[in-house]
N, CA, C and O of each residue as an XYZ file, in Angstrom:
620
protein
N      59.234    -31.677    -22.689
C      58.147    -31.364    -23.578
C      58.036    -32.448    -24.636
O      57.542    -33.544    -24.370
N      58.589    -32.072    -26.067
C      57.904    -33.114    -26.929
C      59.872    -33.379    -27.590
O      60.784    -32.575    -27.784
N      59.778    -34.731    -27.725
C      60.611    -35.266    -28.580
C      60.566    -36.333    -29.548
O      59.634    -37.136    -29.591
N      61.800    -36.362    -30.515
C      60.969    -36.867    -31.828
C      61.711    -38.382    -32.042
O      62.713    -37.960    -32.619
N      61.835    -39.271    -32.004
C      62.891    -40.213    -32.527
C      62.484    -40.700    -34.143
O      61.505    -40.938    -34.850
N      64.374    -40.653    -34.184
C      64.480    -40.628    -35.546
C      65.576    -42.291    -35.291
O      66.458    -42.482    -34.454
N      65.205    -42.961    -36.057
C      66.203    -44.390    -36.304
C      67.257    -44.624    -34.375
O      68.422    -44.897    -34.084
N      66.252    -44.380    -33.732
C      66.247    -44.679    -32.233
C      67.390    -43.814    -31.297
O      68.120    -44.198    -30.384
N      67.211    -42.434    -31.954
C      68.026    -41.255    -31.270
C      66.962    -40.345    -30.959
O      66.427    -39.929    -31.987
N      66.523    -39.942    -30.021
C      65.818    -39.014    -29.457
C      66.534    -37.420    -29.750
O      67.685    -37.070    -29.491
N      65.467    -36.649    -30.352
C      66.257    -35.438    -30.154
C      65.172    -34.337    -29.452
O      63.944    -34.389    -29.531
N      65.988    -33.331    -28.745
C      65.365    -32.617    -27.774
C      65.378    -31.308    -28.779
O      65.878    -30.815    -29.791
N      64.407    -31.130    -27.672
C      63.975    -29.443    -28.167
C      64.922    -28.370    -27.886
O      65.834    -28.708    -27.130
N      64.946    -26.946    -28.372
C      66.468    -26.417    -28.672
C      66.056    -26.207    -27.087
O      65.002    -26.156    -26.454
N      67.560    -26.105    -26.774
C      67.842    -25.128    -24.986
C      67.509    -23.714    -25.339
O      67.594    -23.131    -26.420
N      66.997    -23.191    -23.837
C      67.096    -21.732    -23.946
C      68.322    -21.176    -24.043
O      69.273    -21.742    -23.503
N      68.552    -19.585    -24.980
C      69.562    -19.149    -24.775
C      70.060    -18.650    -23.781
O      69.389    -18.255    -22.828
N      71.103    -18.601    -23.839
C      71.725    -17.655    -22.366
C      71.520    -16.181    -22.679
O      71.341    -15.762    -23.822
N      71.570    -15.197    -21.263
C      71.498    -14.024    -21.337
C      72.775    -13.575    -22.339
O      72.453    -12.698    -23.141
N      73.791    -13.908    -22.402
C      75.019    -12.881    -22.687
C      74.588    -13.449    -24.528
O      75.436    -13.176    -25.378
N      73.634    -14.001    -24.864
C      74.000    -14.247    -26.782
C      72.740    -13.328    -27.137
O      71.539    -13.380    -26.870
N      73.720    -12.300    -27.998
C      72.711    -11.524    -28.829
C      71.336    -11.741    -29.351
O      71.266    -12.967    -29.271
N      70.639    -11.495    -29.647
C      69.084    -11.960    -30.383
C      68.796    -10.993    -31.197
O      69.433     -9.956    -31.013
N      67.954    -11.004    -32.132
C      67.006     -9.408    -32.559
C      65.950     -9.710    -31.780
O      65.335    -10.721    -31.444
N      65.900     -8.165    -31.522
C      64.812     -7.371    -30.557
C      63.436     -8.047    -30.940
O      63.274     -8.214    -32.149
N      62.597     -8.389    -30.250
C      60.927     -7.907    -30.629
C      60.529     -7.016    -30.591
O      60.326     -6.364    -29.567
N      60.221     -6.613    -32.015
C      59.664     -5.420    -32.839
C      58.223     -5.061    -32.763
O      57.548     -5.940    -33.297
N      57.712     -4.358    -32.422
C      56.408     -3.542    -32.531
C      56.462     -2.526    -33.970
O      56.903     -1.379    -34.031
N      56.049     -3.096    -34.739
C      56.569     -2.329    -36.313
C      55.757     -0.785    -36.311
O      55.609     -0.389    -35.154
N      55.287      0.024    -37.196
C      54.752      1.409    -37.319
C      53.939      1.525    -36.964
O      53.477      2.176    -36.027
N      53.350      0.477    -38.127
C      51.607      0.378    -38.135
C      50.590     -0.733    -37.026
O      49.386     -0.985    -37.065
N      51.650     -1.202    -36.113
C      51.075     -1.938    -35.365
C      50.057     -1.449    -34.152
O      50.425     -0.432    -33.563
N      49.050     -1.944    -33.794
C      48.457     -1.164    -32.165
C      47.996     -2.820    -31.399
O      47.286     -3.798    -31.634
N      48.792     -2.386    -30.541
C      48.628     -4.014    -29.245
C      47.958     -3.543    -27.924
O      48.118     -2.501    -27.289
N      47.390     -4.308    -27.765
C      46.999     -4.115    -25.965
C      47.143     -5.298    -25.343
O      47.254     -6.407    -25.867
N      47.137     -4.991    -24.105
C      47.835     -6.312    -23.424
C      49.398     -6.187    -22.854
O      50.269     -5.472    -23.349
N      49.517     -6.924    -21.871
C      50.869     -7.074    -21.140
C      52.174     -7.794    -21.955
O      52.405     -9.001    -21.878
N      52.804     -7.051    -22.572
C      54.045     -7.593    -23.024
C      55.483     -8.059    -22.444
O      56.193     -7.256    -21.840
N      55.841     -9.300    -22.646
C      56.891     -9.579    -21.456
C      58.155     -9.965    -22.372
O      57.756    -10.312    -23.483
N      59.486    -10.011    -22.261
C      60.353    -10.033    -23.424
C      61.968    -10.459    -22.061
O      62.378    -10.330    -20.908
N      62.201    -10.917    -23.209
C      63.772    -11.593    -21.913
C      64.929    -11.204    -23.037
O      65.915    -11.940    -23.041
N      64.904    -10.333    -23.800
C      65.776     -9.621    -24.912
C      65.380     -8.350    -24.853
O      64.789     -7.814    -23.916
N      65.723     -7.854    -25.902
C      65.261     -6.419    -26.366
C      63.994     -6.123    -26.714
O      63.118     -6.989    -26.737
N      63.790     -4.935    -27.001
C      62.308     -4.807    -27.180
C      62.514     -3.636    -28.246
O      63.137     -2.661    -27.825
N      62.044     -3.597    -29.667
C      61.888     -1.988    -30.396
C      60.333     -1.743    -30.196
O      59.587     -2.699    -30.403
N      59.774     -0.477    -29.792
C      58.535     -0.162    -30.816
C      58.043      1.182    -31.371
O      57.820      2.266    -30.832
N      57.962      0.794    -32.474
C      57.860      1.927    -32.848
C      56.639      2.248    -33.864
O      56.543      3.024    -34.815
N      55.261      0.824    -32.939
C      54.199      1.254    -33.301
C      53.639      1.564    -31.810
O      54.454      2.043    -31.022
N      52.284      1.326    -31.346
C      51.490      1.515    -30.492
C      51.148      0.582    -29.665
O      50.541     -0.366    -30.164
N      51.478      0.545    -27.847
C      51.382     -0.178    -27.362
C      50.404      0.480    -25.711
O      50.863      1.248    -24.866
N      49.131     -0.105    -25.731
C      48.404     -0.028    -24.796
C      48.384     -1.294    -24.072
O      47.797     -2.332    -24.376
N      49.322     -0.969    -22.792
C      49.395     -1.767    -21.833
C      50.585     -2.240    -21.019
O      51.569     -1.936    -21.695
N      50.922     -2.743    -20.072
C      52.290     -2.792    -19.367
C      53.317     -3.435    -20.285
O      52.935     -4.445    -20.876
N      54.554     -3.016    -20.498
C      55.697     -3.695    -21.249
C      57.027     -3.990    -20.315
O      57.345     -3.145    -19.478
N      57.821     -5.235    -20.474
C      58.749     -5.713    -19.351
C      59.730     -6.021    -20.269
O      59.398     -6.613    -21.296
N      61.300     -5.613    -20.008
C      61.987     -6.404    -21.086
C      63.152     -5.982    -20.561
O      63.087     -5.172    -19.636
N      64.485     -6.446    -21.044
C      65.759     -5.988    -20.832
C      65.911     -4.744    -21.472
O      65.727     -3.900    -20.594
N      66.179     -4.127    -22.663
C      66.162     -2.932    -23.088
C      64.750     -2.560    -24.133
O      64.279     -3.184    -25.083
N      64.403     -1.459    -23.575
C      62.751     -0.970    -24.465
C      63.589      0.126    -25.063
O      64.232      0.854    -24.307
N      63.621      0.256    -26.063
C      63.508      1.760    -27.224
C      62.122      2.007    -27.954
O      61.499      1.070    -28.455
N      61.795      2.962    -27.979
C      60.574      3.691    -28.424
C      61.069      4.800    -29.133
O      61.489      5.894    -28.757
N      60.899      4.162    -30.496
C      61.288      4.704    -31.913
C      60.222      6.192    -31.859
O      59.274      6.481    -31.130
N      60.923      6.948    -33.036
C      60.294      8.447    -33.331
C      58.717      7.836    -33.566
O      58.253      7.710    -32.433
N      58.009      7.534    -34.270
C      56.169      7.237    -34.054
C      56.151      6.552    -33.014
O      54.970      6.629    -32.673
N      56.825      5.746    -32.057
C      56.346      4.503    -30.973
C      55.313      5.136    -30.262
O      55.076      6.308    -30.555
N      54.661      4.592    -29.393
C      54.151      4.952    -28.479
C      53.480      4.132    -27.022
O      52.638      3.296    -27.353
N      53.662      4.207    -25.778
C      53.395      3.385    -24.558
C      52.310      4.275    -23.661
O      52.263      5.443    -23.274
N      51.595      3.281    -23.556
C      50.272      3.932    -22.522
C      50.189      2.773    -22.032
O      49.687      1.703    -22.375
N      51.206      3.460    -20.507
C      51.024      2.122    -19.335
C      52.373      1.709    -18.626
O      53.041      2.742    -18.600
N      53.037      0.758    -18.080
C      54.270      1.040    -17.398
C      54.852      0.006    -17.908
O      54.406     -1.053    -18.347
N      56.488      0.660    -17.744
C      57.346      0.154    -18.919
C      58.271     -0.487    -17.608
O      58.446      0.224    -16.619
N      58.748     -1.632    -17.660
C      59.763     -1.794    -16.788
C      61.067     -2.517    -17.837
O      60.924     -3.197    -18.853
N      62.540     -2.004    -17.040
C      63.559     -2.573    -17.979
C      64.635     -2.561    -16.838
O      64.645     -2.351    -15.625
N      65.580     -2.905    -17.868
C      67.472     -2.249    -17.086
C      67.668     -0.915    -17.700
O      68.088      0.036    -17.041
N      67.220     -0.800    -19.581
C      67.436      0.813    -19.915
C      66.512      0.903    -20.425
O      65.905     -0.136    -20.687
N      65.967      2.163    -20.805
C      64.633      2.772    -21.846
C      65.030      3.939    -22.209
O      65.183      4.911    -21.469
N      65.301      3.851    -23.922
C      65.478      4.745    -24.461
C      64.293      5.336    -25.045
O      63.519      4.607    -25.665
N      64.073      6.512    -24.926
C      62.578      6.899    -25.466
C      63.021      8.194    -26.698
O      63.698      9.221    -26.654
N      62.383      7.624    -27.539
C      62.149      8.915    -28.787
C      60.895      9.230    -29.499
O      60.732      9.872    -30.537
N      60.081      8.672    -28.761
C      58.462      8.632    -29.082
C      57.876      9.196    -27.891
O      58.435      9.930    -27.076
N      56.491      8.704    -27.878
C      55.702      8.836    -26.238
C      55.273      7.946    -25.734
O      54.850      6.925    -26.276
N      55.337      8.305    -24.135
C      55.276      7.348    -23.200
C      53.978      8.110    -22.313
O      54.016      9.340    -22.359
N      53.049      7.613    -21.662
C      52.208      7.687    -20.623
C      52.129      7.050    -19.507
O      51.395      6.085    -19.721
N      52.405      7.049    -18.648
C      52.123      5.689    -17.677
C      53.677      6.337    -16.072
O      54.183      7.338    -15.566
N      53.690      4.929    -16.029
C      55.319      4.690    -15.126
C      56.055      4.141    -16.050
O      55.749      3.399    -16.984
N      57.394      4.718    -15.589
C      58.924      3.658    -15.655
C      59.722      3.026    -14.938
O      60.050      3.803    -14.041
N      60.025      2.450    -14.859
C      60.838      1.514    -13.548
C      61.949      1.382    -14.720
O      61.708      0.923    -15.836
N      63.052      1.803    -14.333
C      64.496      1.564    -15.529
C      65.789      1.523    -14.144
O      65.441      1.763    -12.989
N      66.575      1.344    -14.333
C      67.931      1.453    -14.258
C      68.693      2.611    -14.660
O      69.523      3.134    -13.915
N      68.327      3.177    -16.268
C      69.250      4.408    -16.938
C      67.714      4.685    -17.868
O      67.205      3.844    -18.609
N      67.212      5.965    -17.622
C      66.329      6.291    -18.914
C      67.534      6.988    -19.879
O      68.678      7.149    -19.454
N      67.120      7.366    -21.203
C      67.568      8.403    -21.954
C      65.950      8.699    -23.006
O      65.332      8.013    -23.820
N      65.725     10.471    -22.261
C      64.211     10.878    -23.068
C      65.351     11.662    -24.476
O      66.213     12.433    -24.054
N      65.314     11.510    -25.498
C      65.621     11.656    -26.862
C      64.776     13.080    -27.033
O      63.632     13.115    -26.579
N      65.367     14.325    -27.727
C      64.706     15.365    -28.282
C      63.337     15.279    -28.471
O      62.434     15.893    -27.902
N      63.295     14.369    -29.416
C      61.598     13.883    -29.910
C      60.275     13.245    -29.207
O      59.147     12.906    -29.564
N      61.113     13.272    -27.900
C      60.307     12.085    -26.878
C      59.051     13.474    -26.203
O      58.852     14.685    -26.103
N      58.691     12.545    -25.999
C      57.159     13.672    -25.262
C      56.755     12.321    -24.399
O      56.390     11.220    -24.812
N      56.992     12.897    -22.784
C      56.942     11.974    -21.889
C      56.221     12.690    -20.536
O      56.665     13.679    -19.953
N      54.850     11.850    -20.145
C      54.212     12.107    -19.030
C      53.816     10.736    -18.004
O      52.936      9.876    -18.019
N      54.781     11.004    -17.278
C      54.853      9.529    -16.405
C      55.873      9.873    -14.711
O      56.599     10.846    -14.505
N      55.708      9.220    -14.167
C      56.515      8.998    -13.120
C      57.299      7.855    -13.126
O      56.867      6.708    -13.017
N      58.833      8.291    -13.296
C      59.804      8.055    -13.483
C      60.788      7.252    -12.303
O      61.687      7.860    -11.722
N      60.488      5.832    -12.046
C      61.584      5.231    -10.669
C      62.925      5.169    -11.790
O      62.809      4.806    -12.961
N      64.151      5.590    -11.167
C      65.616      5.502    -11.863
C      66.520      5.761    -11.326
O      66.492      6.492    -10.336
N      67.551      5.272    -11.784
C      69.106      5.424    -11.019
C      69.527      6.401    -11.785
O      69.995      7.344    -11.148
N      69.530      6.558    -13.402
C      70.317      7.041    -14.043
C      68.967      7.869    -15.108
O      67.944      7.351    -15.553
N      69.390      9.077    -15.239
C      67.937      9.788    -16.112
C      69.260     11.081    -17.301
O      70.179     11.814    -16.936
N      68.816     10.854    -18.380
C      69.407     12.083    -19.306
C      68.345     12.559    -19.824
O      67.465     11.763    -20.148
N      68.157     13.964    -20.034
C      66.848     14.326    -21.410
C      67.803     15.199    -21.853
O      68.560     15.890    -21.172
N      67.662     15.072    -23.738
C      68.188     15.665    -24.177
C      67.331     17.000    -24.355
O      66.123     17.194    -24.219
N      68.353     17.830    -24.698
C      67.414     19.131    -25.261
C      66.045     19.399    -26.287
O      65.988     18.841    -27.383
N      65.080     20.211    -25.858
C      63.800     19.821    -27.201
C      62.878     19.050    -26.172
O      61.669     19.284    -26.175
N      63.430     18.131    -25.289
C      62.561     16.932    -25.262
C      61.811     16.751    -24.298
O      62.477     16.310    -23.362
N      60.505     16.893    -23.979
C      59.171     17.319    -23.078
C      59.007     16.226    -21.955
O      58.583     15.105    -22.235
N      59.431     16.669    -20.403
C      59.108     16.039    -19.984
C      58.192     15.824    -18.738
O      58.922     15.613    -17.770
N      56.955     15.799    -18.413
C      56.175     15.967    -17.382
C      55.677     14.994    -16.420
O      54.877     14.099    -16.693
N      56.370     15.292    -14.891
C      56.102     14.225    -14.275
C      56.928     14.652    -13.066
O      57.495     15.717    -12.825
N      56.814     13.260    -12.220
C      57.969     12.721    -11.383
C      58.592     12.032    -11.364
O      58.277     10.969    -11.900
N      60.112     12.195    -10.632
C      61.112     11.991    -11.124
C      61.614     11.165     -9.477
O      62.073     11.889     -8.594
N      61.462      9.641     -9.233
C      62.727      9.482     -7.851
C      63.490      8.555     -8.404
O      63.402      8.035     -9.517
N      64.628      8.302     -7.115
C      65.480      7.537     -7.175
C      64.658      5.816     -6.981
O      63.936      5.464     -6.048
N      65.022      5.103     -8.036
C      64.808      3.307     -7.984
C      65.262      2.697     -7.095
O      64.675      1.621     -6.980
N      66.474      2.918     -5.975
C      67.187      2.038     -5.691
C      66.497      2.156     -4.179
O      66.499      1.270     -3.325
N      65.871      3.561     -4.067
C      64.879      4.222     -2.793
C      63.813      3.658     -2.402
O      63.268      3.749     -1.302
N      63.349      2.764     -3.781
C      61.757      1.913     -3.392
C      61.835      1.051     -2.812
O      60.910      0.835     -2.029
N      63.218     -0.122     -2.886
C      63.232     -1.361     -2.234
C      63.718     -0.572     -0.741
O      62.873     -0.643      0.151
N      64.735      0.011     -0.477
C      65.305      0.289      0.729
C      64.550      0.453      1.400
O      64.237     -0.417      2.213
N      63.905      1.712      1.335
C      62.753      1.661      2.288
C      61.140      1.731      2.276
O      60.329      2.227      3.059
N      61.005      0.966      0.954
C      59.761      0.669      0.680
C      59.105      2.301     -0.096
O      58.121      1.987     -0.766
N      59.189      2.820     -0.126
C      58.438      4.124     -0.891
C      59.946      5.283     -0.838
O      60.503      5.560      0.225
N      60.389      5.822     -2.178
C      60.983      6.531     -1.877
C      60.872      8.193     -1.568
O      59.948      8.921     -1.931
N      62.312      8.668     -0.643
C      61.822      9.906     -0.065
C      61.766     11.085     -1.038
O      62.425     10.783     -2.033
N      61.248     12.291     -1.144
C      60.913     13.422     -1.997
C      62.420     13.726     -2.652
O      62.671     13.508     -3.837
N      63.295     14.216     -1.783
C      64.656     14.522     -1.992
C      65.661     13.928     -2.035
O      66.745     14.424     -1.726
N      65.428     12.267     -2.586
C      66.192     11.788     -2.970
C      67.115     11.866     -4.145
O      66.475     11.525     -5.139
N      68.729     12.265     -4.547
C      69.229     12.743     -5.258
C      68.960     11.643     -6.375
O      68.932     10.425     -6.195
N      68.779     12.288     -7.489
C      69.052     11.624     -9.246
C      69.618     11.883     -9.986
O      69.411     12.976    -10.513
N      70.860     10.876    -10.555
C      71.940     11.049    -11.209
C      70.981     11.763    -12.372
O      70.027     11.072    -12.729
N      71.123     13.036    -12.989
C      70.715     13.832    -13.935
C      71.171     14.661    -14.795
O      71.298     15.861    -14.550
N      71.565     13.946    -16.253
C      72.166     14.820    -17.069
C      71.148     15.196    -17.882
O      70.334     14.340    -18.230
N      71.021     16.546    -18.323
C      70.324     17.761    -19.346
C      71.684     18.289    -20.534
O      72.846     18.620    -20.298
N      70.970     18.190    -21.756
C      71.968     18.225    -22.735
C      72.216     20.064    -22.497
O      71.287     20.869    -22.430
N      73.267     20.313    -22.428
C      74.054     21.963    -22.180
C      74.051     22.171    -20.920
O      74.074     23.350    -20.567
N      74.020     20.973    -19.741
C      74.186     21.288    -18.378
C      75.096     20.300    -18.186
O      75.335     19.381    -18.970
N      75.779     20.575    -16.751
C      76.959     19.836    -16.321
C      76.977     18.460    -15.993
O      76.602     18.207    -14.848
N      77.408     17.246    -16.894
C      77.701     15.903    -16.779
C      77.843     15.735    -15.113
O      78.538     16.407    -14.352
N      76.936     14.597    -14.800
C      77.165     14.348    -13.228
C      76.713     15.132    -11.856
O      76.933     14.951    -10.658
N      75.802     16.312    -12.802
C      74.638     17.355    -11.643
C      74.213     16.320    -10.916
O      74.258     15.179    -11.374
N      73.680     16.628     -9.510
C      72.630     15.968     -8.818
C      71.481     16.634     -8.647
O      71.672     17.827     -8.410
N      70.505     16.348     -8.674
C      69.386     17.273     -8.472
C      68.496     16.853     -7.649
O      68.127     15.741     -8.025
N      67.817     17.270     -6.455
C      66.833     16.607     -5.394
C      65.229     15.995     -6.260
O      64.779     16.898     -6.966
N      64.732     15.246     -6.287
C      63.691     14.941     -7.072
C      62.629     15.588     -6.292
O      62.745     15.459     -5.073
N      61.632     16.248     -6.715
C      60.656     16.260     -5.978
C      59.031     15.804     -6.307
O      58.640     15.046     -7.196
N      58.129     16.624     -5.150
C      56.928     16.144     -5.970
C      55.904     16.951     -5.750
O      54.828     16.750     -6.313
């Protein structure tokens, strides 16, 4: 790209970081409202208003956040609302979360309180065989039910 010489030393532009070094998140603050496709190679907070697809290593959706549209990650913690799809690795829907979406995941918790309407399959079911099957089991913990239930997803 662009470099600068200074008394006949060239200096380069910074390297990208590596995955394993911390960053702060990109923030979607309270009062914010975005539309448009958001793409992120760190974290992601929001916990204003986001109309439109969001991609990132970890999404949290703070108590006001809100997503209308599909969220893809490794985790998504939700304590706001979501509309759309998820494609995650591990959700966790938070008491406060109010969630209407269809849910691809390996790993799903909702805590108690916390509203959730939709469908629910296994992620790892879409690549295998291209669409996954109805009764595919999902690791599913419910807060006052037994750590490590399986439950058939259906639809």
């Amino acid at each position: 790209m662009f470099t600068t010489k200074t008394g006949g030393t060239a200096i380069a532009p910074e390297q990208p970081r590596s995955k394993s070094e911390k960053t702060m998140p990109s923030i979607i603050s309270k009062d914010l409202v975005v539309r448009g496709e958001f793409v992120s190679q760190g974290d992601m907070q929001v916990d204003g208003t986001i109309d439109g697809d969001v991609k990132s290593i970890t999404i949290r959706i703070g108590d006001g956040g809100s997503v209308n549209g599909t969220i893809t990650a490794d985790s998504v913690l939700i304590a706001g609302t979501v509309t759309g799809k998820i494609h995650s690795k591990a959700i966790v829907i938070a008491r406060t979360a109010r969630v209407q979406a269809e849910l691809w995941v390996d790993s799903l918790a909702i805590e108690a309180g916390a509203r959730f309407e939709g469908a629910c399959k296994r992620f790892a079911a879409e690549s295998e065989a291209g669409e996954a099957k109805p009764s595919t089991p999902v690791r599913l913990a419910v807060a006052g039910g037994r750590s490590g239930d399986s439950y058939a997803a259906e639809e």
